[in-house]
N, C-alpha and C positions, 0 to 999 in steps of 0.2 A: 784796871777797870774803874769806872767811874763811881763816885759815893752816890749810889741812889738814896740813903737810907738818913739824911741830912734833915734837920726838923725844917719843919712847912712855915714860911714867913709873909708878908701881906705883902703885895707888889702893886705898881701901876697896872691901868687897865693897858690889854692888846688887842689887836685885829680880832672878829671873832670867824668863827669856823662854821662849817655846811656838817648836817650828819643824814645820813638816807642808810637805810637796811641794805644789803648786799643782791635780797632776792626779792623782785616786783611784788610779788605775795604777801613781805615782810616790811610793805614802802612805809607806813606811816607806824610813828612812836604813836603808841596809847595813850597820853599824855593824863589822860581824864582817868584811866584807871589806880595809876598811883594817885590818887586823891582818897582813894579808898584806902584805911591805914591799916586792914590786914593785909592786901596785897601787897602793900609796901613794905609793910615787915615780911613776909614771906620773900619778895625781893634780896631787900637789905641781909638778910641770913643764908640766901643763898647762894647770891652773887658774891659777898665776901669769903662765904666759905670755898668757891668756885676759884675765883682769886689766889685766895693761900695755899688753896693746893697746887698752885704752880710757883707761888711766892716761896713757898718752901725749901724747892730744890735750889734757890738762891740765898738761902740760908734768911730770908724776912719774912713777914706777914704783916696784914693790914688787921689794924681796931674797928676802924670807922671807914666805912667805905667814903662816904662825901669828904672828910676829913684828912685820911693819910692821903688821899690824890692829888692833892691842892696844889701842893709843887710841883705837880711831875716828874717825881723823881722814880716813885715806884711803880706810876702809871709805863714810864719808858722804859722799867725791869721787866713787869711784867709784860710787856711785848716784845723782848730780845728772849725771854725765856720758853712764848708759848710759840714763837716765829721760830726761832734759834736763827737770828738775826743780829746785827750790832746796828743801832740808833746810831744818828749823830750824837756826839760829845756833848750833853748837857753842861747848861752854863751855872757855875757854881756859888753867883751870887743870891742873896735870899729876900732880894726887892720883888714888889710883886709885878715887875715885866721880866725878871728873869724867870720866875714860875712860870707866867704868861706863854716868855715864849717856850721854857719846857712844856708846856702840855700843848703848845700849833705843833712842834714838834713830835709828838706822840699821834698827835689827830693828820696829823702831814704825813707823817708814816700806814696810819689807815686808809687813808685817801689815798696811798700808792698803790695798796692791796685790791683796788677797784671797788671801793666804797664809796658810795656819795652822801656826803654827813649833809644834815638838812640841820637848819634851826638850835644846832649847837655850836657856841663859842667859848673860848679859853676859859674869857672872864668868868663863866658861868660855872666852869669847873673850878677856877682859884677862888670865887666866892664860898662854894662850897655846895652849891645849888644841888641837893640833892635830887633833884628829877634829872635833871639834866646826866649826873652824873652817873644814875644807872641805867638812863638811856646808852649813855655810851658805852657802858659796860655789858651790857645788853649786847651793844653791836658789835662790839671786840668778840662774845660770846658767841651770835652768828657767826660771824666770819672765820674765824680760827677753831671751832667747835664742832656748828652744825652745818655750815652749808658745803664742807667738803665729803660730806652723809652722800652716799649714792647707795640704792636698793633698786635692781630692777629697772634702771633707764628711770630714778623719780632721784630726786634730790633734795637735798637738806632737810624743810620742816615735814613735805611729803614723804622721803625717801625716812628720815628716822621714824615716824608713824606708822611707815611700811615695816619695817624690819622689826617694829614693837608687837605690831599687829600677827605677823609671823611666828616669832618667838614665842608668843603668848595663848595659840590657837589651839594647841592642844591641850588647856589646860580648861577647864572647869568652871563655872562663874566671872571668866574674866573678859571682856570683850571692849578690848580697846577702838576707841571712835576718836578722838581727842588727847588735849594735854591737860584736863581740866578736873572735871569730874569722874570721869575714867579711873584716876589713879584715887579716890579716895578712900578706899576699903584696904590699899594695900595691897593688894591680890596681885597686880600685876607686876609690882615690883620684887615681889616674892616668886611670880610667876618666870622673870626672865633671871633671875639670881639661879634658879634650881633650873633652869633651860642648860644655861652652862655648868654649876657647879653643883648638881643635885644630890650631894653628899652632901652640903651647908646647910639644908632645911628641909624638914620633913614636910613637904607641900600637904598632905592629907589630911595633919592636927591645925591647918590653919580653918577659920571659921568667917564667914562673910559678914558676919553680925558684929563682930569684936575687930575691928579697922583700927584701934589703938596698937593693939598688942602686934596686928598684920605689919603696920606699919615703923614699931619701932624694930622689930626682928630684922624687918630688911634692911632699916640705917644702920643697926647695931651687925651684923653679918656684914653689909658692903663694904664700912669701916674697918671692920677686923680683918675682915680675910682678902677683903679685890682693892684694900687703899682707896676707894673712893671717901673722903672725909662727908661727913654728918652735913648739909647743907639745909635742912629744913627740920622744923619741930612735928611730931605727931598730932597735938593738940591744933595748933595751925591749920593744919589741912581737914582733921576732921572737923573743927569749929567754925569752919569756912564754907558756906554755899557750894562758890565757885574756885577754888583753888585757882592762883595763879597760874595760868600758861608756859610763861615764862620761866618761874621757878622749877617748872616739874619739867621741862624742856633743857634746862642747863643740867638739874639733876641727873635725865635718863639720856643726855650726849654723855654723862661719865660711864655710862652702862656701856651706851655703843662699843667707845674707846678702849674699856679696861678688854672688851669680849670682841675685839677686834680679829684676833687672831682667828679666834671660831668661826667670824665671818666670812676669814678667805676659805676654811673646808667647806664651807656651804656652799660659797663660789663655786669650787674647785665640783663638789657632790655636785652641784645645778650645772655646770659643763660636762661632769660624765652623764648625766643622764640626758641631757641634749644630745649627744653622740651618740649612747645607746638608743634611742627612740627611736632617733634618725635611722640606725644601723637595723631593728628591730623591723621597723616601716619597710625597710627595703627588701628585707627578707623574705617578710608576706606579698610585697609586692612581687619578687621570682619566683614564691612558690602556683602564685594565681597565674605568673605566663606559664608555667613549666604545665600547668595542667589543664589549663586552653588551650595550649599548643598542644600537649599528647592527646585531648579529646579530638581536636579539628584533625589531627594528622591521623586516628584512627578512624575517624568516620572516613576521609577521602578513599586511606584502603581498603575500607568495607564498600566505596560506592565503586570505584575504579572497575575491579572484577565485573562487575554488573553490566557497567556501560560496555565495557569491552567484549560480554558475551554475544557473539555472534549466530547463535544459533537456528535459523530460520525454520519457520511454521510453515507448514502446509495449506493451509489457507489465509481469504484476508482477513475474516475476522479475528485469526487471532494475531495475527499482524499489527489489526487495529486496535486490538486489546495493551498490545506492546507498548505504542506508540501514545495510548491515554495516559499508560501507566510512568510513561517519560514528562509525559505533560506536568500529571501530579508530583514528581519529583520536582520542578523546573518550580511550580507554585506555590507547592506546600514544604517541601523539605530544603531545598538550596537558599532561599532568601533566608532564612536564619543563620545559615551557616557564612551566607558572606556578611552578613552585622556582625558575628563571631569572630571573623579575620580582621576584619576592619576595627573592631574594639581590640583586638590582640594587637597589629599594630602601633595604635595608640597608647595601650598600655608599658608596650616594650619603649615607646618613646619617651614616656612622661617618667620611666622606671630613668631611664640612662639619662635623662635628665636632672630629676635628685640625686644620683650618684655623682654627677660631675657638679653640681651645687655642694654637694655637703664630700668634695675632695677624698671619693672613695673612687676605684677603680671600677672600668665600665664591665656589665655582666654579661658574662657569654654563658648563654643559654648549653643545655647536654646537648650531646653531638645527635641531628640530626632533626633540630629544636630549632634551629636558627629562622629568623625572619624568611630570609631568601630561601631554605628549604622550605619551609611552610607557601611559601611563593611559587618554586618549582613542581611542590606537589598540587599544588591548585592549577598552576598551567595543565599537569599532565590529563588533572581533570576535565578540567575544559576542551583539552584535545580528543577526550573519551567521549566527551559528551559529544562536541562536533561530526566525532566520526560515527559515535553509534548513534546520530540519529539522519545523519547520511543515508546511512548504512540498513537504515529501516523506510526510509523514504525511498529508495533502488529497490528494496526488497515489494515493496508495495508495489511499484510499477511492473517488478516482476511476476509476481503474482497475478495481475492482473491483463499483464500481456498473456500469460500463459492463460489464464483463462478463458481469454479470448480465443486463443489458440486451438486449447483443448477442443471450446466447441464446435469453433469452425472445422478441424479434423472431423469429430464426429459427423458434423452435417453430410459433407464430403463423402467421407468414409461409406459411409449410409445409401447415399445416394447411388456410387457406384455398387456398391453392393448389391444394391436395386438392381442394374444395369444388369451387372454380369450373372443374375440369377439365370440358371438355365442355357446359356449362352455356350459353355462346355458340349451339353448336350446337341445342341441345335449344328454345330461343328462338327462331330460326330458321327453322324448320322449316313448310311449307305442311299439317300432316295435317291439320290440319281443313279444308281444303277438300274433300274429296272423303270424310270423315266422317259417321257417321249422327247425328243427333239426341242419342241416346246416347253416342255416340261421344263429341259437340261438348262435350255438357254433363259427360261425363269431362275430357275436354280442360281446360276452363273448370274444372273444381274442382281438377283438378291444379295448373294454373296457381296457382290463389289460394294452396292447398299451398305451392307455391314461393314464393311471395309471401311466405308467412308467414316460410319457412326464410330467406329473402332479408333480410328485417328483423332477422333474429334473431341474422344475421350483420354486422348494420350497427356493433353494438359493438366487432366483433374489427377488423372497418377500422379504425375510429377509436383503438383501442389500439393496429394497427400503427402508425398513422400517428402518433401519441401521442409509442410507444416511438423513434421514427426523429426526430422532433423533438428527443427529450433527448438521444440519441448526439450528434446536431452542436452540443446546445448546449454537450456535453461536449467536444466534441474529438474523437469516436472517431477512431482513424488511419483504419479501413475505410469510414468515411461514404458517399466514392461510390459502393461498391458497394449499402448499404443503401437511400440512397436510391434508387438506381436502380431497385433491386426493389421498392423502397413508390411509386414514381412508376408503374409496368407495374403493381401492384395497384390504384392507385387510379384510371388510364385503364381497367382493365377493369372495374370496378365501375362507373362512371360507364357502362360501353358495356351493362352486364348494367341498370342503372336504364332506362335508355333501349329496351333490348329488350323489357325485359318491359313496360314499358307499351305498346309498339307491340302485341305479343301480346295483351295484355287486350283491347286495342279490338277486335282483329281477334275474338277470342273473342265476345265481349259483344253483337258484330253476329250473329255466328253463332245465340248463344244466344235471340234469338227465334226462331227457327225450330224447337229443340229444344227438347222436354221433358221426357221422360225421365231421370232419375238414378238413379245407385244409392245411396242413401240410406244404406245401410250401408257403403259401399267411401267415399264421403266421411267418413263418421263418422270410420273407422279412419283416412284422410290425414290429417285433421284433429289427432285425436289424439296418432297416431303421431309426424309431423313436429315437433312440439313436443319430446315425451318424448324423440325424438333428440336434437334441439339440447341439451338438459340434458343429456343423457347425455352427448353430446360436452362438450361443460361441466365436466359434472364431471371425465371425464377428463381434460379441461387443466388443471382446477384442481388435481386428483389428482397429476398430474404437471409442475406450476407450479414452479420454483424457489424457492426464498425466502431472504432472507439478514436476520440479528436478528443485536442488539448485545448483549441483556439475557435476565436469565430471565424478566420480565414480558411481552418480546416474544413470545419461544415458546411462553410459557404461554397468550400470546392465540390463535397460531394452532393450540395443541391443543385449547382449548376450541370455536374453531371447527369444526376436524374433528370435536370429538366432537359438535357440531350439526349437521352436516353427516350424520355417521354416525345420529342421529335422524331423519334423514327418508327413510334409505331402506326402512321399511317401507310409510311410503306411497306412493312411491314403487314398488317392488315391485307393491303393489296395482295401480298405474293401468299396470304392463307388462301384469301379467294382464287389467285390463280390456281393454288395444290388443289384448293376443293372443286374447282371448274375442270379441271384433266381429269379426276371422277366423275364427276358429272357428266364430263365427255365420252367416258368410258360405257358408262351405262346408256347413254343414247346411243349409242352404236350398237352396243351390243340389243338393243330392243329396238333398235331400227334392222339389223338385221339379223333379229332373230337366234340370237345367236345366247345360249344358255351358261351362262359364267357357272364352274363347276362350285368357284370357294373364293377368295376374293385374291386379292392383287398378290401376285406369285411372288413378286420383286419388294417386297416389302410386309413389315406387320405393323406399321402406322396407317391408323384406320383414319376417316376422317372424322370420325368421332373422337379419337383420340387429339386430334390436332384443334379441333373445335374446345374439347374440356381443357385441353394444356392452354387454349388462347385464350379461354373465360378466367383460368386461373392467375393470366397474369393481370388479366385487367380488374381482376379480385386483391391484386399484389401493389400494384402502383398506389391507389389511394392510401394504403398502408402505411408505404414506403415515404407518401407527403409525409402522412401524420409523425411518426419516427424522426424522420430530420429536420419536422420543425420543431419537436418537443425537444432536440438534441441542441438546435438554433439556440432556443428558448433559458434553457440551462448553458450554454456557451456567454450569453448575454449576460446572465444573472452572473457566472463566473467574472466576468469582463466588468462586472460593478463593483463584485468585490475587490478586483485587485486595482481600480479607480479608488474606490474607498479607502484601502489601504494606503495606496502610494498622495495620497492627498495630505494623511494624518502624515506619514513616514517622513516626505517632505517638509514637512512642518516641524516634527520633534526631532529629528535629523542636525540641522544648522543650529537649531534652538540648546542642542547639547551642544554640538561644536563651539559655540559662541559663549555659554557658560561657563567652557572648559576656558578659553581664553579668558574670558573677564576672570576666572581665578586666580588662573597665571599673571597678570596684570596687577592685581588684589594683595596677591602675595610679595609681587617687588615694590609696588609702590606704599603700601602701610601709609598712609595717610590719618592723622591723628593719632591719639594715647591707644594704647596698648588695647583700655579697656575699651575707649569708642570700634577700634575694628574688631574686638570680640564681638563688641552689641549689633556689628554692623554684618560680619560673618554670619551669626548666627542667623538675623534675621532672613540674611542673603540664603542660608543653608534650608529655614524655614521656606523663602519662597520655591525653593528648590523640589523639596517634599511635597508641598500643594500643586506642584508641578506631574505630580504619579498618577493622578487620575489618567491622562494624557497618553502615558508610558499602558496603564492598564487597559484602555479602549483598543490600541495598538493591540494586545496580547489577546483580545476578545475577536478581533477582524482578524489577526493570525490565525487563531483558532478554524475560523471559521472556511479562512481561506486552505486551510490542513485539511479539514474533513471534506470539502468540495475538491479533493486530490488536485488541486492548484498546484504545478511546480514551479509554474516562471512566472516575471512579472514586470512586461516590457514599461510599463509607467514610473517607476522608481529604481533608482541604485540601492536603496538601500535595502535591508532585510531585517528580520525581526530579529537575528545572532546580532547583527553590527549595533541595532539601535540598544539590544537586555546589554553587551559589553560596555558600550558607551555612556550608559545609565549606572551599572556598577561604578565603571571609573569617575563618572562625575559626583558620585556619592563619598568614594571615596576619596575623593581630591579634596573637595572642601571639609570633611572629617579630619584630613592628616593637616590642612592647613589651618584649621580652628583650634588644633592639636598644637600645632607650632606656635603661636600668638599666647598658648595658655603657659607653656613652656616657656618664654620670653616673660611673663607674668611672674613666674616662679622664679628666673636667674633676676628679673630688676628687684623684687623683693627682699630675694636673699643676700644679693651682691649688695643693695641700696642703690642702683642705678637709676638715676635720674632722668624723665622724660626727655629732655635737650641731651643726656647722652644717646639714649637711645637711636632719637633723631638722627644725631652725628652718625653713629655705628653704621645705620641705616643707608646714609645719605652715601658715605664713603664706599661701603660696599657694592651700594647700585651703580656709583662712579665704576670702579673696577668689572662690573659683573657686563661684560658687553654685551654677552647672548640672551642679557636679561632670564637666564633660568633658575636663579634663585641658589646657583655655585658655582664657584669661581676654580681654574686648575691652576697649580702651583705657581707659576708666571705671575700672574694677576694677585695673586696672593703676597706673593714675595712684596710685586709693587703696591699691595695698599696698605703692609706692615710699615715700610719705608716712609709711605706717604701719612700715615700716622705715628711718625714719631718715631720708630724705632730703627733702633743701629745693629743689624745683619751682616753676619757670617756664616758664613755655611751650616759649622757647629752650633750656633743659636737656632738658625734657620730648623734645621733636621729636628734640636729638640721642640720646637713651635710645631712643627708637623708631626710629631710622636702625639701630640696632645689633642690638636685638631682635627686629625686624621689617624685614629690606632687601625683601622682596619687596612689603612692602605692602597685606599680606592683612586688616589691620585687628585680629588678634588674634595671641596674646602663649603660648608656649608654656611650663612645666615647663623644659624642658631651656634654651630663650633665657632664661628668669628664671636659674637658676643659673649659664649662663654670663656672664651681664652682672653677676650678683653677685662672685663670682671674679675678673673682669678688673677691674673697681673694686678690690678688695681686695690683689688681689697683683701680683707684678713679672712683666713680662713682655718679654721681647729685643723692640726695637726697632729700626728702621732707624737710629736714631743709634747706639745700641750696637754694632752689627756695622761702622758705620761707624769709630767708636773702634775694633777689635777689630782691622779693617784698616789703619788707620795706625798700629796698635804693631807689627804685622809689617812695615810697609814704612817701619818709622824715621823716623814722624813725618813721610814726605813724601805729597804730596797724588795719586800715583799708586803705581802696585805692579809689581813685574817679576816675570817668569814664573818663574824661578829662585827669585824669594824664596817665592812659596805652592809649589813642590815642595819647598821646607827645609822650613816651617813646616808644611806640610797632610798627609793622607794623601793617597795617588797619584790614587784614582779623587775623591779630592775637588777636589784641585787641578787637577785637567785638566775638572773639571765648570765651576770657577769661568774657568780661562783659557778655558774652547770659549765661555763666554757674555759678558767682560765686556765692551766696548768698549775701544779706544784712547784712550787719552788726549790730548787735544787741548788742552793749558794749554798758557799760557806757558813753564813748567818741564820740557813734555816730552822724555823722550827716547827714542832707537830701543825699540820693545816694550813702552814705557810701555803699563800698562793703569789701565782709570776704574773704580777701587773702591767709586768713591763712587753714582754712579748705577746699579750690581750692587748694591749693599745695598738703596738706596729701590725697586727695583723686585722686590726679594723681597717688600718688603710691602704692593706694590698702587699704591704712590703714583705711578707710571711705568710704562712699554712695555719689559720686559727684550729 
């Protein structure tokens, strides 16, 4: 080894040297502060004694700092010893260019450490220039001392401030801000000495007031017990305004140093509790799906039953009562419940997203919890909802047909009933036996009269009996009463068939025997009997119910009445002819005299009868206007609302369509940072929302179009189910994709993925994704690993798909591509990491005590780790021993915590 230790001689001058600080912070020497000659001696004593405690383990030490340096002899010890380095070969002559160049040589060796010397040269240090000379000692001091200090992502004069500022926080009166005045009481160097070795001093007997005694305790303790040597006097610092910087900065880097060790359990303590948090955070985040999910999935089974009851009402009000009561479900209870699914989604996304951030395995929900169940039961929802309100819209039209029905039977029913009052009896009857000739062949024309009226009445049976068919094949609730009365109409129709043919025969026998007729009193039966039946006719039809869906409907049965209203002039005509063959009647018989005994044998329609039945109808028709124009009238109004409707429908219809794609488009193209398509999302999401008014108008002309029992609606495709689905889904598209952007926020943060990766990831994978859907199948996959770089085998291949793909869906998402890129590329805590992390807290032994994670941890961390770890069952156990080791692997999936 070379004689550094050779006496300092006067040399020629040499080149001089650059000296600059190592960190931008620390660029310029204070030059003007060592003018001040307390700082210079607080300096000069600290720096030298800083010095000698590395000059020692080479068996020297310096006197004089500006003076043993001169040569460079012990300036290039003490940088092989604080580097553990070998120098060039110092030159062993004792001219002052051999000095000269031993100290370029010392300052040539700082300058390789990435030091740039500023305004010091050799000569300056061979002269003996003491500024110059604890400038450089100063930066020797930086650089090999403090700025290899890291606390926290901060470094050197920050990062040792940091770790002062730390150490010293729980303690009492001491609040470090500085290297200055901060440390003049003492306090704080008392404060970090009992931080690590708090058996060395009773921190409680010290006093804020007395900074003498604070202060020598902690030189006289460092000294003795942690070999840190004495580098500064009491008096100095107290006698001093502003204490050196510098001196109390070389001083508390021997603190860092000697308490180094303690540093990495802190480390080691601030990595377990990062893991824990993370692990803790995840937890509440499963516990909040697990009970979204069990609340959504019981309310569906509470609502499901409901829809699915098909129980039909007897009338429509309560039909319509049903039908409100679905409304209010659809308004008031279901829009909460889909914000519910659609925040469950998202939450389950952003959950499985910090699990694959923080290299924990992904979470599968209890069996029967899962996304796509909570999926399937809201489909089956929605299938309940579609059919039961189906299923209430049929039931209405049902009801309402039958109601119709019901009264048209009645009218009917009534009307014959009218009819065949008496009608038994009159059939019955022996006159013609003990009748004249005349009489008989009255008889006999009557009869046929009736015969006529009989047949003519054969259609309204069979329409009752018709109308009484469809009631049951509907359901009506009153059936047995209906039938009951169409069963007593069709036994006595059947008994009046049967009479009257018995009468005919009997007549028929009779009628050879007579000859006689009144030829004109048959005319008028003949006639008459007919034009009744019509006329009753018409009044039923006059007075027919009728129920239309459309204006084409009504407009057919006005056209009909207005044909109908065309024939009552002929009509009219052939009244006056019936009432003219009476009239005929009666002049004859008073032209000759001849005394009518009772009136027209052949018939009981009077012409009084046939005069009130013809005022009746023309009492009916003006009626029958007003009816079918008030029917016109409300077909119209109908016909605006489903204009009104299909104009908005039209309108919000493509305007979803078209939202839905600009998202789809939104979501492949990502144009700008991360955060510009959040801001632009969002607002996009915002205009979307301002968009409901729109969607709500819709739901107000539905309505209205519901209560005006509107079923179709030839002006639009669309319907108010396609536009409320298409509005869920567009809410939910840009939720999940606002979701995804925030997700990609959280993998570039935590990976440290840089916006031009981003970009790239981006760019590459839209190259691959050809159906632009935002996923790629295996094929396309394979080729954008390749084309990114990487060298595929089967077996790499499969394990790249176990990771990107656990569930096994066959395709490959955007957000699984950049997470699999990221966890390739960067570091990520491990179960062997936290396992290391755990044996620097527990001293290298292979278990941990419960005492030691409440030193090292915070409270609710440490009592998280002792409520879960196992006992420790080794060899080496002892009472409370706990197994650190198997609580690490089972954070991250590889075991059963």
């Amino acid at each position: 080894m070379v004689d550094y230790h050779a006496s300092n001689s006067q040399a020629s001058s040499g080149g001089p040297a650059v000296y600059m600080d190592p960190r931008e912070q620390e660029n310029d020497w204070d030059r003007d502060l060592l003018l001040d000659p307390a700082w210079e001696k607080q300096q000069r004593k600290t720096f030298t004694a800083w010095c000698n405690s590395h000059l020692r383990k080479a068996g020297t030490q310096i006197e004089n700092i500006e003076e043993d340096f001169r040569d460079g002899l012990k300036l290039m010890l003490l940088l092989e010893v604080i580097s553990g380095e070998r120098l060039p070969k110092p030159e062993r002559g004792k001219m002052r260019v051999h000095k000269i160049n031993n100290v370029n040589k010392a300052l040539d060796y700082i300058a390789s450490k990435g030091v740039k010397l500023v305004s010091i040269g050799a000569e300056e240090i061979v002269d003996g220039n003491a500024k110059m000379t604890l400038g450089m000692i100063w930066t020797i001091i930086l650089r090999f001392a403090i700025q290899d200090i890291s606390v926290e992502e901060t470094s050197a004069k920050e990062g040792l401030l940091l770790w002062c500022q730390r150490k010293t926080a729980p303690y009492k009166n001491v609040n470090v801000q500085n290297f200055h005045i901060s440390w003049k009481d003492g306090l704080a160097f008392n404060a970090l000495i009992h931080r690590h070795r708090p058996e060395l001093i009773d921190y409680d007997k010290l006093r804020k007031d007395d900074p003498l005694t604070n202060l020598n305790n902690a030189f006289e303790v460092a000294e003795k017990y942690l070999d840190i040597p004495k580098m500064m006097d009491a008096e100095d610092i107290v006698n001093t305004a502003r204490p050196d910087e510098k001196a109390i900065m070389t001083y508390v880097s021997s603190f860092y140093h000697a308490f180094s060790g303690a540093q990495k359990a802190e480390t080691a303590a601030n990595r377990i509790c990062k893991v824990l948090a993370v692990n803790q955070e995840n937890e509440h985040l499963m516990e909040d799906y697990e009970k979204l999910a069990s609340d959504l999935l019981d309310w569906i089974r509470r609502t499901i039953p409901w829809l699915e009851n098909r129980a039909p009402e007897k009338t429509m009000a309560e039909m319509q009562q049903k039908l409100e009561d679905f409304r209010g479900y659809r308004r008031v209870h279901k829009p909460p419940k889909v914000q519910e699914k659609c925040q469950l989604e998202i939450n389950f996304n952003t959950l499985q997203t910090k699990l694959r951030l923080s290299n924990r395995p992904a979470f599968m929900p209890s069996e029967g919890r899962m996304v796509s169940d909570i999926n399937g039961s809201w489909h089956n929802l929605e299938g309940a909802e579609k059919g039961y309100e189906e299923w209430m819209l049929n039931e209405i039209r049902r009801l309402e047909r039958l109601d119709h029905l019901a009264e048209k039977f009645r009218q009917k029913a009534t009307i014959h009933e009218s009819w065949t009052d008496g009608k038994e009896a009159m059939l019955t009857q022996k006159d013609y036996e003990t009748a004249s000739l005349s009489e008989v062949k009255a008889l006999l024309r009557k009869h046929e009269a009736f015969e006529s009226d009989l047949a003519a009445h054969q259609d309204r049976v069979e329409q009752i009996a018709a109308i009484a068919q469809e009631l049951n094949e509907l359901d009506y609730y009153d059936s047995p009463r209906v039938n009951a009365r169409c069963q007593k109409i069709c036994e006595q129709w059947d008994a009046l068939g049967s009479l009257t043919q018995s009468r005919r025969e009997s007549l028929e026998r009779t009628e050879k025997q007579l000859e006689s007729i009144d030829e004109l009193y048959l005319e008028y039966a003949k006639r008459a009997a007919p034009f009744n039946n019509w006329m009753e006719g018409a009044m039923e039809d006059l007075q027919d119910m009728f129920i239309v869906h459309n204006i084409e409907e009504i407009q057919g049965l006005i056209t009909a009445h207005e044909q109908f209203k065309s024939t009552l002039p002929e009509a009219n005509k052939e009244r006056e002819a019936i009432q003219a063959i009476q009239a005929e009647v009666q002049k004859i018989a008073q032209y000759n005299g001849i005394k009518l005994s009772g009136g027209n044998p052949y018939t009981t329609i009077t012409p009084k009868t046939i005069d009130n039945k013809w005022d009746k109808v023309e009492q009916l028709v003006p009626q029958r206007d007003q009816a079918l124009q008030e029917e016109l009238a409300k077909q119209q109004s109908n016909d605006h609302l489903r204009r009104k409707f299909a104009t908005q429908a039209n309108i919000v219809g493509p305007w979803i369509q078209t939202k839905m794609e600009e998202i789809g488009r939104i979501s492949i193209e990502m144009n700008g940072t991360l955060e510009d398509q959040l801001v632009n999302l969002r607002e996009y999401e915002q205009s979307i929302i301002e968009y409901k008014p729109n969607i709500d108008q819709l739901e107000g002309d539905h309505q209205l179009i519901q209560e005006a029992l509107i079923f179709d609606n030839k002006y639009t495709a669309y319907t108010m189910e396609h536009l409320r689905v298409g509005w869920e889904q567009l809410l939910t598209t840009i939720a999940r994709t606002i979701n995804e952007i925030e997700n990609q926020i959280l993998t570039r943060d935590a990976k440290g993925i840089s916006q031009e990766q981003l970009h790239e990831y981006r760019t590459s994978f839209n190259h691959f994704d050809k159906k632009r859907t935002g996923q790629m199948d295996m094929d396309n996959y394979r080729a954008l690993l390749v084309a990114t770089g990487n060298s595929l085998g089967d077996a790499e291949f499969a394990r790249i798909m176990g990771i990107v793909d656990p569930n096994n869906s066959g395709v490959v998402t955007f957000q699984a591509f950049i997470d699999f890129m990221s966890r390739e590329t960067t570091d990520t805590d491990t179960a062997d990491q936290v396992i290391a992390s755990f044996k620097i807290l527990a001293a290298d032994k292979n278990f941990i005590m419960a005492e030691e994670l409440r030193r090292e941890l915070p409270p609710d961390q440490a009592e998280y780790c002792i409520a879960r770890m196992a006992p420790y069952s080794g060899p080496d156990a002892k009472p409370g021993a706990l197994d650190y080791m198997s609580f690490s692997t089972a954070l991250y999936g590889e075991s059963d915590l």
